[in-house]
C-alpha positions, 0 to 999 in steps of 0.5 A: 719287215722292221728290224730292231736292233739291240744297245748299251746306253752309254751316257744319258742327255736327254731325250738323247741317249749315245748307245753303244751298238756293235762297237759303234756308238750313236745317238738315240732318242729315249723318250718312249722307255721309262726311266732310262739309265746308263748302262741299261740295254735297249732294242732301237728301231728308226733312232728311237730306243723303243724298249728295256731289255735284260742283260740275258736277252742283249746277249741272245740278240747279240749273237743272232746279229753276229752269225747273220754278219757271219753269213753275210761275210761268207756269202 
């Protein structure tokens, strides 16, 4: 199973980008997304940003990955 994972690009150097994901912010490589900006959102699979996302959708995702935290802490 793959699992992607959603971001916030914050500053652009590219091919890099640094995302903010959950609060962590790390490097990506964004050459396989057209023409990325700071502040778009981006699902990252294997340090590759590998798709545009719309606001709507980040926060979708976003919850999803906060109740399976949810879970996991109570487990």
């Amino acid at each position: 199973m793959c699992l992607a994972i959603c971001g916030e690009i914050k500053n652009l150097d590219l091919p890099f980008a640094v995302v903010n994901i959950k609060g962590v912010e790390t490097c990506v490589n964004v050459q396989l997304i057209e023409e990325p900006l700071m502040g778009d959102y981006v699902l990252i699979h294997a340090g590759f940003a590998i798709e545009k996302i719309d606001k709507d959708y980040f926060d979708y995702l976003d919850n999803i990955f906060e109740e399976m935290l949810k879970e996991d802490d109570e487990l």
